[in-house]
N, CA, C and O atoms as a DFTB+ gen file, in Angstrom:
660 C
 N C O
     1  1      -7.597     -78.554     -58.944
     2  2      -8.882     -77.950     -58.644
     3  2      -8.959     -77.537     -57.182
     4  3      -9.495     -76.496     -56.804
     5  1      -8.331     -78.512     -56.321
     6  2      -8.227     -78.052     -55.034
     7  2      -7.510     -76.815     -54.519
     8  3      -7.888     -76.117     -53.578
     9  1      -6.280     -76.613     -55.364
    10  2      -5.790     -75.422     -55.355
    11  2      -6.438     -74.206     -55.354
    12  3      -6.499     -73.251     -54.581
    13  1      -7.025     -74.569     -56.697
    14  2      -7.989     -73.378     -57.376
    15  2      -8.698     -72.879     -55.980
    16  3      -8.311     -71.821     -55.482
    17  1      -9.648     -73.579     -55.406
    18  2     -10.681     -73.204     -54.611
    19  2     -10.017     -73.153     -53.291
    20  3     -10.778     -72.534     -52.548
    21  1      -8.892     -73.537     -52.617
    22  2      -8.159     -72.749     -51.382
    23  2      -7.814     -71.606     -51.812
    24  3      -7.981     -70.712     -50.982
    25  1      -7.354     -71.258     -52.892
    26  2      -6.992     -69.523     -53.272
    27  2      -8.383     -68.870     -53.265
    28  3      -8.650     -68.023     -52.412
    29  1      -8.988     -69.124     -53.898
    30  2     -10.223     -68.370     -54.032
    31  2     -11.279     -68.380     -52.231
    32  3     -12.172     -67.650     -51.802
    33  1     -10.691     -69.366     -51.764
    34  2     -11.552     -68.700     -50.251
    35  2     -10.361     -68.025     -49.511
    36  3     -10.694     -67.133     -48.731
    37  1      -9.178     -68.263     -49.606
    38  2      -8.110     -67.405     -48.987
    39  2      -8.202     -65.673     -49.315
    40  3      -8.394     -64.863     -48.409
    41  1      -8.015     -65.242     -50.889
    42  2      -8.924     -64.341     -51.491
    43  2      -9.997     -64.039     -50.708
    44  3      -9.743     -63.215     -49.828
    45  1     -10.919     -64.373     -50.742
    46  2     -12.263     -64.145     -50.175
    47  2     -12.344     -63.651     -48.517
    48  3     -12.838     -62.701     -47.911
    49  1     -11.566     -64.864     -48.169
    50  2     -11.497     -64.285     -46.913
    51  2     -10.663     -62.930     -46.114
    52  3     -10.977     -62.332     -45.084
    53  1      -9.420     -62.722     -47.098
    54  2      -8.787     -61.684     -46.919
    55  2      -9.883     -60.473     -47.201
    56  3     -10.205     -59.569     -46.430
    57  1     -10.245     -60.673     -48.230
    58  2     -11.108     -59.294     -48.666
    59  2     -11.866     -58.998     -47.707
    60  3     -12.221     -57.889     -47.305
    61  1     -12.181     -60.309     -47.238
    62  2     -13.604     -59.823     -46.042
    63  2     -12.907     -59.026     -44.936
    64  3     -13.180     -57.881     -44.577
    65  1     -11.897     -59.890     -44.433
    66  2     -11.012     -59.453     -43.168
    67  2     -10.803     -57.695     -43.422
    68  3     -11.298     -56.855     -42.670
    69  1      -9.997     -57.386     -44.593
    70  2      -9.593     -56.002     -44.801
    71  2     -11.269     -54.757     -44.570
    72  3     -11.531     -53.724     -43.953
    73  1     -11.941     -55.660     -45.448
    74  2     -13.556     -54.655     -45.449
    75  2     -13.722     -54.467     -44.040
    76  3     -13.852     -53.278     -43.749
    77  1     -13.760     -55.287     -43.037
    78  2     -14.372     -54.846     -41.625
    79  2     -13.034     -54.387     -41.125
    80  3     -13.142     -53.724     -40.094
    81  1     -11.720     -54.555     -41.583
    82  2     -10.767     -53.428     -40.837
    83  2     -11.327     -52.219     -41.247
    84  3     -11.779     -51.585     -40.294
    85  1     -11.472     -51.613     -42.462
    86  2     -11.439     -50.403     -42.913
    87  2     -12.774     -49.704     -42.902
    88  3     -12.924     -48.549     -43.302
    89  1     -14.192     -50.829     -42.194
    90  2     -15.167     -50.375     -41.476
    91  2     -15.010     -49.826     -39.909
    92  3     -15.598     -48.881     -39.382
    93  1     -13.917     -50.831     -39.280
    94  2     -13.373     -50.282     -37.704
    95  2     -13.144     -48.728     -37.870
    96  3     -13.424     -47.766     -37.154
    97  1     -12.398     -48.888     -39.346
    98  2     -11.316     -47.517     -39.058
    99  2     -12.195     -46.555     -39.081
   100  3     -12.139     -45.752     -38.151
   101  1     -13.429     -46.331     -40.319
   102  2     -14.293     -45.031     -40.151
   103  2     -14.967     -44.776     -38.992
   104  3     -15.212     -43.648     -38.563
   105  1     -15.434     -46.373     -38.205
   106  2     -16.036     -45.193     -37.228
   107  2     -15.420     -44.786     -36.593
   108  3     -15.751     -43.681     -36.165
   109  1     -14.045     -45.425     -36.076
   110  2     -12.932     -44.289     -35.296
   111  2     -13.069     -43.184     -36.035
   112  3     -13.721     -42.335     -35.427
   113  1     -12.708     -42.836     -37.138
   114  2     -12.560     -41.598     -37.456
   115  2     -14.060     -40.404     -37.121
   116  3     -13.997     -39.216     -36.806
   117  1     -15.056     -41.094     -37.293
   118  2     -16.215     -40.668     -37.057
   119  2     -16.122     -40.325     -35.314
   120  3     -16.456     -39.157     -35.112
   121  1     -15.836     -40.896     -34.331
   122  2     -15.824     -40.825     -33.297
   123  2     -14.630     -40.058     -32.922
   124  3     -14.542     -39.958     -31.698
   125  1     -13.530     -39.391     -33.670
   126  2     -12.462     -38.232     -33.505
   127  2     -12.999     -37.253     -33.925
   128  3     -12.528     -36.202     -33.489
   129  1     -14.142     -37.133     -34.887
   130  2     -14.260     -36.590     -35.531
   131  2     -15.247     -35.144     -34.209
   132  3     -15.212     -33.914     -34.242
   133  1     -15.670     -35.697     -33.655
   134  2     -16.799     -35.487     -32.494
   135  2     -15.701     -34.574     -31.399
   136  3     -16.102     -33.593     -30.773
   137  1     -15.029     -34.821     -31.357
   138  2     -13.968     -35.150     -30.241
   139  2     -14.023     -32.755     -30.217
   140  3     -13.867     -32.133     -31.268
   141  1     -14.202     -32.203     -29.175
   142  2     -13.952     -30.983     -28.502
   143  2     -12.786     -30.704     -27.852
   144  3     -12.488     -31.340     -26.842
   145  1     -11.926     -29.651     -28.384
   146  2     -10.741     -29.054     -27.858
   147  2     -10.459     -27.692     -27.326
   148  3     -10.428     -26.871     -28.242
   149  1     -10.288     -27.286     -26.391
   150  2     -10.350     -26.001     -26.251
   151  2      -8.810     -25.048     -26.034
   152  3      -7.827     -25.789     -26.042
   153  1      -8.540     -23.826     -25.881
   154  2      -7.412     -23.577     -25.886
   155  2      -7.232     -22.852     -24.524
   156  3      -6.455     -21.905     -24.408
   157  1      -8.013     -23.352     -23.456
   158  2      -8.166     -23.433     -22.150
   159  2      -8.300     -24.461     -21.775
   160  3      -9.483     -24.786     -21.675
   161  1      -7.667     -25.114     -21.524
   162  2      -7.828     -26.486     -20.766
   163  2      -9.229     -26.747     -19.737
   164  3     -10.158     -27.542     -19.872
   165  1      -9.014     -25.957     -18.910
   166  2     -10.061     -25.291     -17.786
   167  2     -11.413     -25.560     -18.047
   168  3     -12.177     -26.328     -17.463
   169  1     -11.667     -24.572     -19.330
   170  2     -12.805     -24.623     -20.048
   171  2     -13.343     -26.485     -20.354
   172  3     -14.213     -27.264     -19.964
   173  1     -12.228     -26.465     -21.242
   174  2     -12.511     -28.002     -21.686
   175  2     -12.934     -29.108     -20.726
   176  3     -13.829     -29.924     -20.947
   177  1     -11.911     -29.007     -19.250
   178  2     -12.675     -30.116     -18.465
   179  2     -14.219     -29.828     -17.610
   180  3     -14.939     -30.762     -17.255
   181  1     -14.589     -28.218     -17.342
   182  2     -15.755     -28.118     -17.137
   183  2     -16.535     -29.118     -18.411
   184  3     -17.096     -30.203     -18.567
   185  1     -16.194     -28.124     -19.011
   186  2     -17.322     -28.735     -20.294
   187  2     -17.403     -30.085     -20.821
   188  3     -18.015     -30.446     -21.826
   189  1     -16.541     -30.960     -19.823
   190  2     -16.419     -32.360     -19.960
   191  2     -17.600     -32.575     -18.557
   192  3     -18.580     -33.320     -18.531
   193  1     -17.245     -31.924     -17.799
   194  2     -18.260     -32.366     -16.364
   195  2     -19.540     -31.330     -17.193
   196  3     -20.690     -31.646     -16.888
   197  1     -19.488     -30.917     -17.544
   198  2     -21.072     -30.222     -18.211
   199  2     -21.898     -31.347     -19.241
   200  3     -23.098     -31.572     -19.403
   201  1     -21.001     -31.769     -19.679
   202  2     -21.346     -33.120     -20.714
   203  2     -22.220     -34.299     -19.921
   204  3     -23.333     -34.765     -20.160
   205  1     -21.387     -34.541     -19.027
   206  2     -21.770     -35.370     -17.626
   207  2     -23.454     -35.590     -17.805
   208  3     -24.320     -36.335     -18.264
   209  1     -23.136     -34.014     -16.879
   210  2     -24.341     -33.318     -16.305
   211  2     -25.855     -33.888     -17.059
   212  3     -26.827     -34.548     -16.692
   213  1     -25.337     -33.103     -18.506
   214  2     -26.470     -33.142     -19.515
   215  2     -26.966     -34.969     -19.681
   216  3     -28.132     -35.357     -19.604
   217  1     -26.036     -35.661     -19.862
   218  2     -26.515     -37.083     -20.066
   219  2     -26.477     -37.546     -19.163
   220  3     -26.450     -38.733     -19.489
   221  1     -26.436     -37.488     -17.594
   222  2     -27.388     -37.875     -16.613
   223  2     -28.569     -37.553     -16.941
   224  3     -29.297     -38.490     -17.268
   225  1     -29.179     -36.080     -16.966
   226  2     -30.300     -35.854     -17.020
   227  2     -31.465     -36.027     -18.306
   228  3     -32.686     -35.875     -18.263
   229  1     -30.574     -36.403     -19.450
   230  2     -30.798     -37.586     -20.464
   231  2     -31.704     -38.706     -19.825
   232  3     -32.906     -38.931     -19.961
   233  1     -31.037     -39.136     -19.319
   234  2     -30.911     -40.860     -18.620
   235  2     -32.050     -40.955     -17.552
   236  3     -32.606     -41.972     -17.137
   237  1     -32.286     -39.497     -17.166
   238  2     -33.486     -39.793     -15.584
   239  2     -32.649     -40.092     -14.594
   240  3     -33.107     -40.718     -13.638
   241  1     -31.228     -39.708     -14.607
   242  2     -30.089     -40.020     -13.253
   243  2     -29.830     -39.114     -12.185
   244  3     -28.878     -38.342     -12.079
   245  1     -31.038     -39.343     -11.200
   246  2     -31.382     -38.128     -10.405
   247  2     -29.435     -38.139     -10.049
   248  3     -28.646     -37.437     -10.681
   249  1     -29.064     -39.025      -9.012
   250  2     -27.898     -38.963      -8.354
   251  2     -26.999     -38.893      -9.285
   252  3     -26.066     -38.319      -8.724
   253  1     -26.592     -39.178     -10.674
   254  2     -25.541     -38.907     -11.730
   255  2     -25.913     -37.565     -11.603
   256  3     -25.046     -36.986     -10.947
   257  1     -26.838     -36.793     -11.947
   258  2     -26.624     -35.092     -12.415
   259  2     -25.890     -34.489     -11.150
   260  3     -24.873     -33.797     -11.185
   261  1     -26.555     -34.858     -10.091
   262  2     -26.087     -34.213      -8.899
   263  2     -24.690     -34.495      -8.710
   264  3     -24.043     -33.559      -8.242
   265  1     -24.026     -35.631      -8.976
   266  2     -22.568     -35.739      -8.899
   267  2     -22.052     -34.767      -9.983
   268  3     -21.431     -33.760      -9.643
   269  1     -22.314     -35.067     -11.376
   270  2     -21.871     -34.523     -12.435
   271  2     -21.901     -32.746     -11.821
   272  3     -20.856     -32.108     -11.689
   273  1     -23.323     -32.146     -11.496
   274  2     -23.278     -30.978     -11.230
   275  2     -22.104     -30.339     -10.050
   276  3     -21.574     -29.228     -10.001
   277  1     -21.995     -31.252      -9.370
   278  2     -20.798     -31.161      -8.143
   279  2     -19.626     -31.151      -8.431
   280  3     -18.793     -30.616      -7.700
   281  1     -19.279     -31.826      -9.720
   282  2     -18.096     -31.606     -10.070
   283  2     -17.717     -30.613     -10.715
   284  3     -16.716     -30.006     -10.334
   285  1     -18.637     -30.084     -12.186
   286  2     -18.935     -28.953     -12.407
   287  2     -18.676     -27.737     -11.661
   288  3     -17.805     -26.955     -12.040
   289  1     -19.491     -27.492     -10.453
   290  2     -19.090     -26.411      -9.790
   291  2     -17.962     -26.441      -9.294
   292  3     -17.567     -25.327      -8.952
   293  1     -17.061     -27.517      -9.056
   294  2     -15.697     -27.619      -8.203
   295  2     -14.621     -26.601      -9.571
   296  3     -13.969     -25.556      -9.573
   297  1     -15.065     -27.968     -10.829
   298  2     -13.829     -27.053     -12.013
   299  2     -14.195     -25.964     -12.375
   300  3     -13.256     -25.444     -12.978
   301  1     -15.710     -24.813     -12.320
   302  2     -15.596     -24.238     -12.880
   303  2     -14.543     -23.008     -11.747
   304  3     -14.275     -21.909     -12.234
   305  1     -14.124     -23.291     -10.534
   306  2     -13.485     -22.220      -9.658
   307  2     -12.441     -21.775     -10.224
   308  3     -11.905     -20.749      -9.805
   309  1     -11.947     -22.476     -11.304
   310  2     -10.455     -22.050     -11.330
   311  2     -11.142     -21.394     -12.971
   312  3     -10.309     -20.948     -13.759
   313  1     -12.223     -21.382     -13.270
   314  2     -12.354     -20.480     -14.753
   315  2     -12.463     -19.028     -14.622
   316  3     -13.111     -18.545     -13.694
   317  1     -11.709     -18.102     -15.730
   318  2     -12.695     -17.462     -15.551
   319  2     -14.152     -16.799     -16.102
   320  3     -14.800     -16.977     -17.134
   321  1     -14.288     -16.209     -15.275
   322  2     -15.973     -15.608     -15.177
   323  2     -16.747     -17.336     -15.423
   324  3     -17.231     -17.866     -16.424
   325  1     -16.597     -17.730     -14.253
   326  2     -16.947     -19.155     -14.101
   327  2     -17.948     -19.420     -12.984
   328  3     -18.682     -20.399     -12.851
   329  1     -17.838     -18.436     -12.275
   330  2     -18.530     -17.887     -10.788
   331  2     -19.723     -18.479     -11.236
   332  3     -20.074     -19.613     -10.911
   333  1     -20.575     -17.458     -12.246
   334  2     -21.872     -17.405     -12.461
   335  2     -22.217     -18.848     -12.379
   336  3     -22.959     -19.233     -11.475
   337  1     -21.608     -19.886     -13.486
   338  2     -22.572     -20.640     -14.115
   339  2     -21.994     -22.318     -12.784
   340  3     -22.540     -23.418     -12.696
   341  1     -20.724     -21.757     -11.987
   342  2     -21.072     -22.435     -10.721
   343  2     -22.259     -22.333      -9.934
   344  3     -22.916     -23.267      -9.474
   345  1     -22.502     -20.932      -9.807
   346  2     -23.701     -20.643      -8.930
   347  2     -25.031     -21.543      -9.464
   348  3     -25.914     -21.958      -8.713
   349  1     -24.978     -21.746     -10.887
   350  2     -25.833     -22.235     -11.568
   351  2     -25.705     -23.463     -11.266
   352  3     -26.787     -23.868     -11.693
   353  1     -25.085     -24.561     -10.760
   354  2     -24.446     -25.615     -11.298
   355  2     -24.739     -26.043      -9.228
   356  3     -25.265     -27.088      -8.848
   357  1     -24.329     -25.140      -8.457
   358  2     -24.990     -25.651      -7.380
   359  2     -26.376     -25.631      -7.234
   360  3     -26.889     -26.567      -6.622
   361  1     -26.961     -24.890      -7.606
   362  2     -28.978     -25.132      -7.756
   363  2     -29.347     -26.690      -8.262
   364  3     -30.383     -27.233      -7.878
   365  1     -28.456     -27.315      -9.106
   366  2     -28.529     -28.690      -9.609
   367  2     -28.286     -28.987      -8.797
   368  3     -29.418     -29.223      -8.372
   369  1     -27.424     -29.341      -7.735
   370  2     -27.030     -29.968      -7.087
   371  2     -27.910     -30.198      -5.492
   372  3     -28.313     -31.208      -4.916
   373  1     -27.953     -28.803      -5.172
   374  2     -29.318     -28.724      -4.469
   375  2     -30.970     -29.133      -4.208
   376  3     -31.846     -29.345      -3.370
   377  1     -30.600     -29.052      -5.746
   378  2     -32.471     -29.640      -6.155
   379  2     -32.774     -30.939      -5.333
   380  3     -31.928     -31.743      -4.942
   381  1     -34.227     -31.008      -5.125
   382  2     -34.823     -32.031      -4.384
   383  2     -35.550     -33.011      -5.372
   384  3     -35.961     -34.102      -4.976
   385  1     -35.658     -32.696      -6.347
   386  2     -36.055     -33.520      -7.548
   387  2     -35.384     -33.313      -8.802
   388  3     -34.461     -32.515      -8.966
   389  1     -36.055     -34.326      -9.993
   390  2     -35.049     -34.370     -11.252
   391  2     -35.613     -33.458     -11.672
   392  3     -34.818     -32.696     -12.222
   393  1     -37.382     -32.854     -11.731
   394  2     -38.193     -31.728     -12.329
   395  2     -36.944     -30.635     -12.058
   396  3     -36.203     -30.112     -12.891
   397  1     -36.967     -30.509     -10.904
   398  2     -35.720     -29.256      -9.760
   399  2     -34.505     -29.283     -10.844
   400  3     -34.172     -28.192     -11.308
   401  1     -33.880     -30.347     -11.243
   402  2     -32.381     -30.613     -11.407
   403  2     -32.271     -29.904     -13.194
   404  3     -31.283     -29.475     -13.791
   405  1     -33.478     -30.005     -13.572
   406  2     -33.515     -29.667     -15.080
   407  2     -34.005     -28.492     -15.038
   408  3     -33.684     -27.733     -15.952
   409  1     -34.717     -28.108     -14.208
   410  2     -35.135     -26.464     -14.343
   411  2     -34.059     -25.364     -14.108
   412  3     -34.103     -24.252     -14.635
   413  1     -32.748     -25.950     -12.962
   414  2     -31.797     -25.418     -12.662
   415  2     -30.962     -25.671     -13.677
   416  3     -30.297     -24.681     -13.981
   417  1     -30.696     -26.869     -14.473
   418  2     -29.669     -27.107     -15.735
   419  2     -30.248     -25.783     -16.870
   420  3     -29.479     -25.621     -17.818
   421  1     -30.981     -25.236     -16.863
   422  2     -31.192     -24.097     -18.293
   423  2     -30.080     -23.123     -17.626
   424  3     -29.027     -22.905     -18.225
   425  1     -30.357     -22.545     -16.359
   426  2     -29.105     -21.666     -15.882
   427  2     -27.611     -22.027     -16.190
   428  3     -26.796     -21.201     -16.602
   429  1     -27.394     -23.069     -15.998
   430  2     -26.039     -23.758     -16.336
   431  2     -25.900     -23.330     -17.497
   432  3     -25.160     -22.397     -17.808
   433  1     -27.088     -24.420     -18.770
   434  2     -26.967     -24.629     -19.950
   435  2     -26.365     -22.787     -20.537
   436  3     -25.485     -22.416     -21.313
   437  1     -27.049     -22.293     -19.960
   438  2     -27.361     -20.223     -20.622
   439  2     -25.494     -19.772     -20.332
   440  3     -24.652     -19.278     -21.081
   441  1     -25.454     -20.160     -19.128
   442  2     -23.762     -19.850     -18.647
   443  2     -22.676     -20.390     -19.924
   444  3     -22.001     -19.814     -20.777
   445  1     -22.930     -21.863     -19.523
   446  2     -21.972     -22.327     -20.506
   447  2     -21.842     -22.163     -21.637
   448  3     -20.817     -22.516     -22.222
   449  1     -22.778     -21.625     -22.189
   450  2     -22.754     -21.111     -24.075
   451  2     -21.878     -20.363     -24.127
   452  3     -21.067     -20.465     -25.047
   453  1     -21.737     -19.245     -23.039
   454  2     -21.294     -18.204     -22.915
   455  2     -19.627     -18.647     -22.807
   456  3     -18.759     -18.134     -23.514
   457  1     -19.436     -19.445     -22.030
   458  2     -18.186     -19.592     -21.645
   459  2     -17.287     -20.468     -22.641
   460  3     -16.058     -20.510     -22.694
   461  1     -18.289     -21.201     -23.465
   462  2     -17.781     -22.181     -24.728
   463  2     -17.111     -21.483     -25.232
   464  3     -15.883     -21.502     -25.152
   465  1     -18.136     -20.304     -26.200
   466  2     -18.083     -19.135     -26.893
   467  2     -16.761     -18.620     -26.402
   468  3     -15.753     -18.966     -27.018
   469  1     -16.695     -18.124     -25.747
   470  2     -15.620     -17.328     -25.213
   471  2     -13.832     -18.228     -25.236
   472  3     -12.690     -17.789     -25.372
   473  1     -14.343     -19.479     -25.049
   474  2     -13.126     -20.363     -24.331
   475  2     -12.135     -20.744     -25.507
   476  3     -11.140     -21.425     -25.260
   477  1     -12.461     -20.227     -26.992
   478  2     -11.835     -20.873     -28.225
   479  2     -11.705     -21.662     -28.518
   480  3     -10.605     -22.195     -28.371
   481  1     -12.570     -22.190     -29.039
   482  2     -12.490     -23.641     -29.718
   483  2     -11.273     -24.255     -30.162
   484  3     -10.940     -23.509     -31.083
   485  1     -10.588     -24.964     -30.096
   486  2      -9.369     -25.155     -30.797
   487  2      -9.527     -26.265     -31.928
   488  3      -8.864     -26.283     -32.966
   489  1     -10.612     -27.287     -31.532
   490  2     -10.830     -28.510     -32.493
   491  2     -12.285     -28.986     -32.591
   492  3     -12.702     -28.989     -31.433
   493  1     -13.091     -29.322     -33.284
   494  2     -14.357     -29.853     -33.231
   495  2     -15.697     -28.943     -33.265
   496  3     -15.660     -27.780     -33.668
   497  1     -16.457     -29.342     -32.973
   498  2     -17.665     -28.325     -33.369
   499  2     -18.905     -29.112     -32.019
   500  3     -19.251     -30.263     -31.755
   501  1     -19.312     -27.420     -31.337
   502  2     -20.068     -27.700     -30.239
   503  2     -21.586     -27.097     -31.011
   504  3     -21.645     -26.164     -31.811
   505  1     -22.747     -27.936     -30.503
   506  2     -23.851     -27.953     -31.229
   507  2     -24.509     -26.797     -30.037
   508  3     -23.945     -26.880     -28.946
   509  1     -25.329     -26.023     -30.104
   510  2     -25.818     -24.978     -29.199
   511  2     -27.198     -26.056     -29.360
   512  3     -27.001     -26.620     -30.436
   513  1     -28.556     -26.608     -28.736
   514  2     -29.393     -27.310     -29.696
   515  2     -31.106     -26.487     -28.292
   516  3     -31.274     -26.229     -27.100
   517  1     -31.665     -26.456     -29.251
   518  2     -32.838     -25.975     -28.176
   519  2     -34.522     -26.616     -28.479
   520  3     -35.080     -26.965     -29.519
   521  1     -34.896     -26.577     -27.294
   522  2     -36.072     -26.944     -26.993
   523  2     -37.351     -26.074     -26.928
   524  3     -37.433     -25.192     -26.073
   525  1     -38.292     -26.287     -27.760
   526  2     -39.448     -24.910     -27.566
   527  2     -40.224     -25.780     -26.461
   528  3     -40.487     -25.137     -25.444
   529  1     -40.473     -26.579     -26.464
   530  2     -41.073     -26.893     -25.261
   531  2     -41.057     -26.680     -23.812
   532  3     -41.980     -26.527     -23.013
   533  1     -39.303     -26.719     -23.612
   534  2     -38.810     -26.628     -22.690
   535  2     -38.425     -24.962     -22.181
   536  3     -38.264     -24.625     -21.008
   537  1     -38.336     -24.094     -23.328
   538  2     -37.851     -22.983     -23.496
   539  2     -36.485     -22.732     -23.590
   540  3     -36.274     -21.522     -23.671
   541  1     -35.332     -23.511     -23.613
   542  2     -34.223     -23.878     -22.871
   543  2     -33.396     -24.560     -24.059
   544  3     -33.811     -25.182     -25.037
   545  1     -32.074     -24.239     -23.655
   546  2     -31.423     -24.714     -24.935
   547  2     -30.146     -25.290     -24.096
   548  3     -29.934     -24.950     -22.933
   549  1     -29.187     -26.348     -24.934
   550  2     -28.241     -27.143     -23.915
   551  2     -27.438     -27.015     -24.996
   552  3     -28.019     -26.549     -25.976
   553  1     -26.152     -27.306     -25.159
   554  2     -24.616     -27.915     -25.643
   555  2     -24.734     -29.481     -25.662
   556  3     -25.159     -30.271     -24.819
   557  1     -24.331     -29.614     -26.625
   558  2     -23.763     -31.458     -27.242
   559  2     -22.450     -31.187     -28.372
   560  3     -22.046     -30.325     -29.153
   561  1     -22.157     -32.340     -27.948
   562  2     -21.196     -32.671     -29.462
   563  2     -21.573     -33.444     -30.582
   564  3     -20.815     -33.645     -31.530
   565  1     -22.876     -33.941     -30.489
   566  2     -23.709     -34.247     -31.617
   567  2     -24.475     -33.545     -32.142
   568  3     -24.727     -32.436     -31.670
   569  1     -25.013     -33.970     -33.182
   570  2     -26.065     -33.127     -33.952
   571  2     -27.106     -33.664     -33.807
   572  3     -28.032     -32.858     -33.893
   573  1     -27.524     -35.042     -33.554
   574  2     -28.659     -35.725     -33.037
   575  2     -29.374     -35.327     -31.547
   576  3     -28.772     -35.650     -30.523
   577  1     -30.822     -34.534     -31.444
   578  2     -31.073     -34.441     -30.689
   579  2     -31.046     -35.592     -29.133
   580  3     -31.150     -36.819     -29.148
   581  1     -30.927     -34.965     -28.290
   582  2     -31.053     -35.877     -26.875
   583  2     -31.410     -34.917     -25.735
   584  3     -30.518     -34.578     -24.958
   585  1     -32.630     -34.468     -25.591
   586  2     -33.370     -33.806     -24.872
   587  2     -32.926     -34.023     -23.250
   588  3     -33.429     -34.852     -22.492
   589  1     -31.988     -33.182     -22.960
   590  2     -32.033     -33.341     -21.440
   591  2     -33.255     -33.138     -20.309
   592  3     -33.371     -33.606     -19.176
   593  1     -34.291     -32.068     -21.242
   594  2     -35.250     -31.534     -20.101
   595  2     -36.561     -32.400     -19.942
   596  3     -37.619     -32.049     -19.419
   597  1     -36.250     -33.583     -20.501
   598  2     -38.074     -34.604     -20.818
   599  2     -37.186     -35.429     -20.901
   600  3     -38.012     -36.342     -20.899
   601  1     -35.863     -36.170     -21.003
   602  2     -35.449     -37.544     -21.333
   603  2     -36.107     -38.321     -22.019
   604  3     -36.339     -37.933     -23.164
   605  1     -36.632     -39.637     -21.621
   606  2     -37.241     -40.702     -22.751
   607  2     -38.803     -40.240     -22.967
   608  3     -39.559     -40.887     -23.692
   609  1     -39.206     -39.059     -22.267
   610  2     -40.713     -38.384     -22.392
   611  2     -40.736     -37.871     -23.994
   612  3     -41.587     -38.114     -24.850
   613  1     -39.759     -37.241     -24.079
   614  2     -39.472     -36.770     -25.025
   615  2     -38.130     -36.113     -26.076
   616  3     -37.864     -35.034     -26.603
   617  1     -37.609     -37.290     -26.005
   618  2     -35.609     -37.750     -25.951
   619  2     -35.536     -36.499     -27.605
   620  3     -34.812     -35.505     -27.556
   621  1     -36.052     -36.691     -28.384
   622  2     -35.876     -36.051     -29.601
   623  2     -36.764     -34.735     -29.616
   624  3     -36.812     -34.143     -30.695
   625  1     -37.414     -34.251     -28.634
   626  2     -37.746     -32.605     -28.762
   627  2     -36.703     -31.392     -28.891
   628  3     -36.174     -31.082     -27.824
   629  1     -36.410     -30.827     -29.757
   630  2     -35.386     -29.741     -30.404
   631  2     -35.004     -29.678     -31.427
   632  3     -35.657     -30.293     -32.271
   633  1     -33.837     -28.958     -31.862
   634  2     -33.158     -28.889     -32.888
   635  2     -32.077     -28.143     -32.631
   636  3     -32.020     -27.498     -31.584
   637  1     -30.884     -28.121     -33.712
   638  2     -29.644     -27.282     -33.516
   639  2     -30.257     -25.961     -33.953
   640  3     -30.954     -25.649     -34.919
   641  1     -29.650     -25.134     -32.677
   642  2     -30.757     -23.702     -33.121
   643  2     -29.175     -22.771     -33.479
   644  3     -29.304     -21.688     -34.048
   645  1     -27.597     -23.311     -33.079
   646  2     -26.221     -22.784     -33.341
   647  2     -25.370     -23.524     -34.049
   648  3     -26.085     -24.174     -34.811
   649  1     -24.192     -23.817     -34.247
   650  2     -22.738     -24.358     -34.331
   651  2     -22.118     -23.424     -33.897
   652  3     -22.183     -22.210     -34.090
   653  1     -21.067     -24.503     -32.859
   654  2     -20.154     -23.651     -32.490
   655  2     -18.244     -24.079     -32.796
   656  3     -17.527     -24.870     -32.182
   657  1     -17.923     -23.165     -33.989
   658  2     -16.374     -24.210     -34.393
   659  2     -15.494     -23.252     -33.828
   660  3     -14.280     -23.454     -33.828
């Protein structure tokens, strides 16, 4: 009988063990799944410091956007037709407030669509997502809103108004 019931929790416990491996594994896959590639490199690491940008100003991170935006303008030099949405990208950086830092991020946000668009996607899917409130529309790699221009005022104002594969 003792037998019986060490197999049956050995059993048991394996099953359990395997279920939360093969729960690990989806959300990895869920979290590759997200994952942006471009067939410009260039492109791709702006739009990694553009990512930045946006979830500082998520967050209410006066000094994160301004770094994020600083870096931004550094990678976008070597893009091209990258000029513009640098020019855009120092006004963030400039700003004297976070009101300042988000009114200047729509210029960015307007650039970078452009340059996504353009840059060829190679893997993943970029969300275009916009705000009527704000007037203003931003880039994510989610589909779940996260309002850069109101943060926790108003974290879920928008919707995906594109896809971009």
């Amino acid at each position: 009988m003792k037998t019986k019931m060490m197999m049956l929790i050995l059993v048991l416990g394996s099953w359990g063990a395997f279920a939360q491996h093969d729960h690990a594994k989806s959300g990895q896959q869920k979290k590759d799944e997200n994952k942006v590639m471009f067939k410009d490199a260039k492109i791709g690491k702006a739009y990694q410091h553009y990512l930045h940008l946006k979830d500082a100003l998520v967050a209410s991170n006066q000094d994160g956007a301004k770094t994020a935006a600083d870096e931004l303008q550094k990678t976008l030099a070597g893009v091209n037709n990258g000029k513009m949405v640098a020019d855009e990208a120092a006004k963030v950086v400039a700003a004297g407030s976070l009101d300042d830092q988000r009114k200047a991020f729509s210029g960015v946000s307007d650039g970078m669509a452009l340059l996504v668009k353009d840059g060829k996607l190679s893997m993943g899917m970029i969300y275009l997502e916009y705000c009527p409130m704000a007037k203003a529309s931003w880039l994510s790699n989610e589909k779940e809103i996260k309002n850069p221009y109101f943060g926790d005022k108003m974290l879920t104002c928008g919707g995906v108004k594109e896809m971009i594969h």
